[in-house]
TORBAGU-786817 format. One line per 4 residues: their letters; for each residue x, y, z of C-alpha. Coordinates in steps of 0.25 Angstrom, whole numbers, plus 5000, padded with zeros to 4 digits. Layout:
<pts>
A) X Y Z | ...
</pts>
This chain:
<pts>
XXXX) 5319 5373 5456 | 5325 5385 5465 | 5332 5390 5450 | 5321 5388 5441
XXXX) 5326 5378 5432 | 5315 5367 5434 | 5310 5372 5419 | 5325 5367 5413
XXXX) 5328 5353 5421 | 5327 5346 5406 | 5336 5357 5398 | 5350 5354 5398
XXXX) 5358 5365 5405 | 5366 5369 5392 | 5352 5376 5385 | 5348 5383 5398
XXXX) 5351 5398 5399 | 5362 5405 5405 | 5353 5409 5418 | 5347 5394 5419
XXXX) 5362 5389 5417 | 5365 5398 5429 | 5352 5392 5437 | 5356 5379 5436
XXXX) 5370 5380 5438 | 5367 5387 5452 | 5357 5376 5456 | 5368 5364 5453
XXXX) 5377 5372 5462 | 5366 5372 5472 | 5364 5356 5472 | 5370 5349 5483
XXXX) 5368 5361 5495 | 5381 5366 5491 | 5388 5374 5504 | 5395 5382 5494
XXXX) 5392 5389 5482 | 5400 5397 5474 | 5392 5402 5461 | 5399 5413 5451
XXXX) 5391 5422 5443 | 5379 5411 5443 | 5369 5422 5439 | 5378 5427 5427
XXXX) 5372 5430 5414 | 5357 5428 5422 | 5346 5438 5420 | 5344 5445 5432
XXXX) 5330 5441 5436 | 5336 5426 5436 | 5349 5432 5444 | 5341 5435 5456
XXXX) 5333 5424 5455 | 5346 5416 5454 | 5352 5422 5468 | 5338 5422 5475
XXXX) 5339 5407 5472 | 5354 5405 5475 | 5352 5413 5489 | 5339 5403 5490
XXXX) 5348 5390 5487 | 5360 5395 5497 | 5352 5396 5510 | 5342 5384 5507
XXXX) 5353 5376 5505 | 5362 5384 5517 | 5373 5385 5505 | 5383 5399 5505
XXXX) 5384 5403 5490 | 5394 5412 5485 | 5389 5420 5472 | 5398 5429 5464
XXXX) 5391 5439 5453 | 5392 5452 5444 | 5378 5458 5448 | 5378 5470 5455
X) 5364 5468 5458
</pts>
């Protein structure tokens, strides 16, 4: 729900886009209440609206969860 991908639960993962792809990859790395996360790039190639949106989540999900996440991008935003 937190990444917006309630609209694609009965499309297979292979025909999503690149962004959605991204999406749902972060929130499997987020099930389970991780302690650690490590995510690499995981707004690469995503438009930058959905870029923000993606880290505003991500820093939503870490302290919800109480889970230190180390994020590694290009954006010099």
């Amino acid at each position: 729900e937190l990444l917006s991908l309630g609209a694609y639960k009965n499309i297979r993962a292979g025909v999503l886009s690149g962004g959605n792809k991204r999406k749902m990859c972060v929130g499997m790395a987020m099930i389970g209440n991780p302690e650690v996360v490590f995510f690499d790039e995981p707004s690469a190639g995503v438009d930058p609206i959905s870029r923000r949106y993606l880290w505003k989540c991500l820093a939503v999900s870490a302290k919800s969860k109480n889970t230190a996440m180390v994020l590694t991008t290009h954006s010099m935003n």
